[in-house]
C-alpha positions in Angstrom: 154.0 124.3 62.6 157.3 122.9 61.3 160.3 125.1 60.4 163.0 123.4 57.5 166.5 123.6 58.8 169.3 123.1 55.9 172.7 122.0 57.6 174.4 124.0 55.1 177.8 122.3 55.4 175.6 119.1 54.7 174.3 120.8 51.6 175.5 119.4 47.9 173.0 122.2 46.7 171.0 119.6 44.6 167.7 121.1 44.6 165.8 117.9 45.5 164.2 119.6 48.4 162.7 122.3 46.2 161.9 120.3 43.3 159.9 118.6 45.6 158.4 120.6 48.3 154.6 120.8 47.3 154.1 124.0 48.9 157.6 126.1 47.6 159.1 126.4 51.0 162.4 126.6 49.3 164.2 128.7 47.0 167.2 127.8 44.7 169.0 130.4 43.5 172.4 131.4 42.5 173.6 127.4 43.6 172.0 128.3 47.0 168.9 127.1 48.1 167.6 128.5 51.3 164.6 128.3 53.5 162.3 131.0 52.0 158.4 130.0 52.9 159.0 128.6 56.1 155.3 129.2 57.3 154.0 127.5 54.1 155.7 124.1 55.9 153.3 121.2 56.6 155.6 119.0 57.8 155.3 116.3 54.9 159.0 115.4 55.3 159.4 115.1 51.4 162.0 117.4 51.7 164.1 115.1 54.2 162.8 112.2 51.9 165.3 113.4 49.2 168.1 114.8 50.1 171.1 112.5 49.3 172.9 114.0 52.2 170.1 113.9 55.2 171.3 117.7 55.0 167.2 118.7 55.8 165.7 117.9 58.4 162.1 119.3 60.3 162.0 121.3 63.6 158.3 121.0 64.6 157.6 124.8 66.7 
């Protein structure tokens, strides 16, 4: 199981990481996005793929 961390001080609040994430781990709303499906993670790393700031990254439990 992995868990999606989001350094938030990292964050530019893009959106790449949930316009990407196949399984909607993410949630952007309100110009946050936070870590809302973190049990839907499979650890594809698209997520850290995109961000322009390496602000994601994967924490496997």
């Amino acid at each position: 199981m992995f868990m999606p961390v989001i350094k938030e001080e990292d964050c530019t609040r893009c959106r790449a990481c949930a316009n990407i994430c196949p399984k909607a781990v993410f949630d952007a709303k309100n110009g946050e996005v936070t870590v809302c499906s973190p049990a839907y993670c499979t650890g594809c790393e698209s997520c850290t793929a995109v961000c322009p700031k390496a602000a994601v990254t994967l924490k496997q439990l």
